[in-house]
Every structure is written in C-alpha cells, then in structure tokens.
C-alpha positions in Angstrom: 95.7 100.5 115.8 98.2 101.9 113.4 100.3 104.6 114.6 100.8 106.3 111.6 98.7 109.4 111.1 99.3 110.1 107.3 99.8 106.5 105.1 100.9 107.9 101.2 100.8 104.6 99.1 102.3 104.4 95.7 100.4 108.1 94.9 101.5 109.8 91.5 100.1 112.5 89.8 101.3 114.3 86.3 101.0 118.0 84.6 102.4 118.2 81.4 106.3 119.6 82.9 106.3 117.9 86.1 105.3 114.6 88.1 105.2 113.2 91.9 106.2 109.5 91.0 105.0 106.8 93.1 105.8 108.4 96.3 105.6 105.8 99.7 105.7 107.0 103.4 104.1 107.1 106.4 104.1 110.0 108.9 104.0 108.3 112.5 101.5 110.2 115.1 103.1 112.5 117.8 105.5 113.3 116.0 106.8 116.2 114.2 107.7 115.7 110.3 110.3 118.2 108.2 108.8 118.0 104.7 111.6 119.5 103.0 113.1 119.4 99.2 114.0 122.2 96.7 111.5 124.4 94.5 109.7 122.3 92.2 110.0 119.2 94.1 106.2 118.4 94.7 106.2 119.6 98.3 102.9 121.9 97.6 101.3 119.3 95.6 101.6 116.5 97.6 100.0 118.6 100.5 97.4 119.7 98.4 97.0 116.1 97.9 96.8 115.2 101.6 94.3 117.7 101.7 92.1 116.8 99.2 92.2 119.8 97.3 94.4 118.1 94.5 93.8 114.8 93.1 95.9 111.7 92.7 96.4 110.0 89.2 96.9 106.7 90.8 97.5 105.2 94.6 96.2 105.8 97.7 96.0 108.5 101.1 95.1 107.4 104.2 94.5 109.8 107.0 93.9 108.9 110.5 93.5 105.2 108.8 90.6 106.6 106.6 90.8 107.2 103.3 91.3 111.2 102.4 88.8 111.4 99.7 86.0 109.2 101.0 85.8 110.8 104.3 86.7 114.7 103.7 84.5 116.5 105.8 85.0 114.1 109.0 88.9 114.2 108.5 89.5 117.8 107.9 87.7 118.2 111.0 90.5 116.8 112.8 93.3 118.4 111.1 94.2 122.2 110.9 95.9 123.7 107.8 98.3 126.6 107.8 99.4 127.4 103.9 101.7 130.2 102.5 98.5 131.5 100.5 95.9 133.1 101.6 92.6 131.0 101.8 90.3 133.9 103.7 88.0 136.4 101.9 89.9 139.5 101.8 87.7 141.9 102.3 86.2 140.3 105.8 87.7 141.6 109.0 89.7 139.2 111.2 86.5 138.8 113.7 83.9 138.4 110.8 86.7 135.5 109.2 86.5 134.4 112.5 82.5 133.6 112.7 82.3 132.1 109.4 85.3 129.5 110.0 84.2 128.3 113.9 81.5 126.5 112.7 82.8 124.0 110.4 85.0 122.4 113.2 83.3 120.8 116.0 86.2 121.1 118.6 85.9 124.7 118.3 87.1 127.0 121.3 86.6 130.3 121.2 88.0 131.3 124.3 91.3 129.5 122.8 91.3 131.4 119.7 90.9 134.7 121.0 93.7 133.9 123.1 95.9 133.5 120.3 94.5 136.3 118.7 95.6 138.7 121.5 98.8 137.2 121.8 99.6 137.0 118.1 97.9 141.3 118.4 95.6 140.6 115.5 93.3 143.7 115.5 89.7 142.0 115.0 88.5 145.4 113.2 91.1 144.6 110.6 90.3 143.3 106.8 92.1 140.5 105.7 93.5 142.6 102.7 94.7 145.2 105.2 97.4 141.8 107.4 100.7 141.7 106.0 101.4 138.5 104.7 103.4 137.3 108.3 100.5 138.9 110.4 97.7 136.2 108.0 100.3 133.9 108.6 99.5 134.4 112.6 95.9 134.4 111.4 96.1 131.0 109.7 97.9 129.4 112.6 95.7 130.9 115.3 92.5 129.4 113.9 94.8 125.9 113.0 95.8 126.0 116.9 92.1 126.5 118.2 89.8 123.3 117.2 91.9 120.3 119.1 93.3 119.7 115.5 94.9 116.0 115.8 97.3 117.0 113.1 98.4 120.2 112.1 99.8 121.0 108.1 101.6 123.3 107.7 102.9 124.5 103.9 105.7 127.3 104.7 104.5 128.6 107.7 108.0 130.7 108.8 107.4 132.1 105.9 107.2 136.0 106.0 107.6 135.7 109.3 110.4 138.0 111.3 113.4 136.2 113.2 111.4 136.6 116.5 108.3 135.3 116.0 109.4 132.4 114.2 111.5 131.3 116.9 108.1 131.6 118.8 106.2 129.7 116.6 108.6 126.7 117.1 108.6 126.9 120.6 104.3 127.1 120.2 104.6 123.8 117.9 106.9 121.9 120.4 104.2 123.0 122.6 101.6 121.7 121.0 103.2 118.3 120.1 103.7 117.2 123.8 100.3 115.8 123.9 101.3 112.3 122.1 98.0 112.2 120.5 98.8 115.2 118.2 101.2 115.4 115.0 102.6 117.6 112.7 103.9 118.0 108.9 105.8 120.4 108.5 106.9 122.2 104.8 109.4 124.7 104.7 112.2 125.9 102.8 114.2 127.0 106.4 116.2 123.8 107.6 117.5 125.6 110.5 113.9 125.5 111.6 113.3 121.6 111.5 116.8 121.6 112.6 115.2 122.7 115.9 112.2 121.0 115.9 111.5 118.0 113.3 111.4 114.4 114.7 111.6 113.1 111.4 112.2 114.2 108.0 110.7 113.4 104.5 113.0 114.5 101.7 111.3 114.7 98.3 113.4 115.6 94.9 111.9 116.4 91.3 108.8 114.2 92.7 110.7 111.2 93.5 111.5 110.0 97.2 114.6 111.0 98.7 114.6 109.5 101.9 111.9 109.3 105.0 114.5 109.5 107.8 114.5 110.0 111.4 116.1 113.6 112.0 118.6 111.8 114.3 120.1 109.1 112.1 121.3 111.4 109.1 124.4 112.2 110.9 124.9 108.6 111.3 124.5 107.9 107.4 126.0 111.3 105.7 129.5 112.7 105.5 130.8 115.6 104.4 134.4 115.6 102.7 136.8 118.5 102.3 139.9 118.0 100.1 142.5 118.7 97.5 141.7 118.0 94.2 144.5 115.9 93.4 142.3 113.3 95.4 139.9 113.0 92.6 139.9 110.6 90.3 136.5 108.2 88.2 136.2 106.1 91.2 136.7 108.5 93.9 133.6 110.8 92.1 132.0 107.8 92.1 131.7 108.0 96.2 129.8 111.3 96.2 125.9 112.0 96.2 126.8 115.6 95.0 130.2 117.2 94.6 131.2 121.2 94.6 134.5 121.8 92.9 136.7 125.1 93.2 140.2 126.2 92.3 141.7 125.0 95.3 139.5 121.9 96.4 136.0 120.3 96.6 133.5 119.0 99.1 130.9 116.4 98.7 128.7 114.6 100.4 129.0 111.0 101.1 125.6 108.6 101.5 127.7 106.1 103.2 129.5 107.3 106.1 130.7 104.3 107.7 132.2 103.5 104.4 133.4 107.2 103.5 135.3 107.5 106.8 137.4 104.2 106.0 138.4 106.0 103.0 139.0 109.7 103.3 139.2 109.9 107.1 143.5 110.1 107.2 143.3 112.0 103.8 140.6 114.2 104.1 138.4 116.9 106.2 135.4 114.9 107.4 132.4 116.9 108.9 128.9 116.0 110.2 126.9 117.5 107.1 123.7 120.3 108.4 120.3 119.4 106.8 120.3 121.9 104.6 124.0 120.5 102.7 122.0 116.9 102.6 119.4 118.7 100.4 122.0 120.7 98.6 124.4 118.3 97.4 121.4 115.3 96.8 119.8 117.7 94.6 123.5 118.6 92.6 123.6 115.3 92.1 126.1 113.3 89.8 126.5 116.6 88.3 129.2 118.1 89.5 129.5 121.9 90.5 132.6 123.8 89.2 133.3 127.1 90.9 
C-alpha cells in the first residue's frame, strides 16, 4: 500500500495569463505539508484541483490511491476542507449550517463538533453573514475537525486569524496529526507558521515546481551570503538563486551550500536562511534587486 496520500502526476492547467505546468509530487500520509509560494503561483488552483472543484487540462490526481475525479463523493468523505472563502449560505445560522453539512460525511460526530464549537465560542444563533471572517475561519475548521477527516486541506487557514488563536490552531493541527493515519496540506502565506509545524514543504513558483523538500533538509542545501560588493563579479552572481543589492553590500541565497561555504565562508557572512528568505530570493530570481 502506498504511503502517499495525495499522488499529483504531470497535472497542468491554463487561463489565458497564467498556467500550473506539469507539476509532480506526492504528499506522504501522517504528515504535515507547507504548501507555500508567492501570490499568483497556483497555490489556490492546484487545491481547487485536488478537490475537484477545478479541472486539469492534462495529467493525473490521485487521492488516497483513487483517482479524484472518478470517486468524488467517496473521497471527499474522507478529507475535510478549510478555504479562505466562505463556502456556507450566509444567511443560515451557525447551528442550521451545522444540520445541513453533518449529513454528507458519514464519520460525523456531533458531540465532537459542538465541542469545538464551544471552545472556538461560536454562538449557534449567529448568521453566517453576521462571523467575522477569523470567527468562519473557526467555523470552517470546526466542521473540518469533526468527521475523522483522514486528510485535512487547508487554503490560508491563519488567515484573519489573531496572534493567539493561530498559535492555537497549530498546536490543534499537531494535535490532530499524531494519529499516523491522518495528514495534512497546508497553504499559507505565514512561513513562521509551517516553520512550527510543517514536516515537509512543497514550494510552487509562477506554476512551475520549486522544490518538494523535507522541512529539515533546507538548511542543509541553502545558504545565505552577506558581503561587500567588491566581491561581485559575472561568475560570483552566477552562484546566487536570488541576489538583493544595496549601497553598502548584498545578500543572496545560495542553492548549494556545501559548495557556497567552500567559497564565501573566509570571505563572507554565512547564515542558515528562514523559509520565508528561500521563497523570497527563488522568486527574485536571476534578477537582481538594487536598493
């Protein structure tokens, strides 16, 4: 049996200013997955995708080793969706929301849910239209968390969301990921989040692949480098994923670090780069940044 929960196989799909190119990755159950890259990248797409609520143009998704769009009802059963839109009628209350939703998912626990609706003080008299956007946030995630969803997908869930309870929300997401048998993708703009969190980490750019990367190993591959400008020259640019130049310097990121730190490491600062400078300076680019 495979262990891979999501299998995206050569899947493209174009609109007139944009495309997801023959993206290729896996995302490996009971785990959690970082889904991160800037706007415009694909990131809502290719969720929409997963979900069957976009289309392909060409290749293949495979979810719990079914395919997506052959076997909808029977896979969405098993998965629980949180998105930074609102999906719910707006003029329902929370409780009548409620009633119409518990049926479609077999695993349904209602004791669970109002558990979670308690804790997250959803008032069940409420209309939809009446929840800020961070309290249908806590709306979306309670009825996610309260069917025994297998895999939880969640597009920008943090956001909206104030300092607090998002630190909560993490700690209710490692939570929920102990039992081995349940994963998560996770979308979000905040790398500080799946700094805390993520296992692994899918990086998608202008619709193309990045990298699929455990969250572990990037130290182990990128560099960052701080230095005098007088150290740049063609072949020295040519070592940087992305560059940032000012008036009294530059720092780039490196792709290679075993072979950046033969290089700069007696001429240069060399730091272990945070997630969210891997995504800034591999979107830059060759391009360099002049400030």
């Amino acid at each position: 049996m495979s262990n891979n929960v999501i299998e995206i196989s050569q899947v493209s799909k174009t609109y007139n200013r944009f495309a997801i190119k023959e993206l290729d990755f896996t995302i490996r159950k009971g785990f959690i997955t970082g889904l991160i890259g800037p706007n415009g990248a694909g990131k809502t797409t290719l969720i929409k995708m997963i979900m069957g609520m976009v289309y392909p143009d060409q290749g293949s998704i495979r979810i719990f080793g079914e395919e997506n769009l052959l076997h909808a009802a029977s896979i969405k059963d098993r998965i629980g969706y949180v998105s930074d839109e609102n999906y719910y009628y707006e003029h329902l209350t929370v409780k009548q929301m409620k009633k119409i939703t518990a049926p479609f998912y077999s695993q349904w626990n209602e004791e669970l849910c109002q558990r979670y609706l308690d804790h997250f003080k959803l008032p069940e008299d409420k209309k939809i239209k009446e929840l800020s956007k961070g309290m249908k946030m806590k709306f979306a995630l309670a009825i996610a968390l309260s069917h025994g969803a297998e895999l939880l997908i969640m597009d920008e869930p943090t956001a909206g969301l104030d300092p607090v309870f998002r630190r909560e929300l993490l700690d209710l997401l490692s939570e929920h990921i102990q039992d081995e048998n349940k994963s998560i993708l996770f979308s979000t703009h905040n790398t500080t989040d799946l700094g805390r969190i993520a296992d692994y980490i899918v990086f998608v750019n202008d619709g193309k692949l990045v990298f699929d990367e455990m969250k572990d190993v990037l130290p182990e591959k990128y560099m960052l480098v701080k230095g005098g400008k007088e150290l740049l020259d063609r072949d020295v640019r040519a070592w940087f994923t992305g560059l940032r130049e000012t008036a009294h310097g530059f720092e780039g990121l490196v792709s290679n670090r075993a072979e950046g730190e033969k290089y700069f490491k007696s001429i240069a600062i060399c730091e272990t780069p945070t997630l969210e400078e891997i995504m800034y300076f591999t979107v830059k680019g060759s391009g360099t940044l002049h400030v």
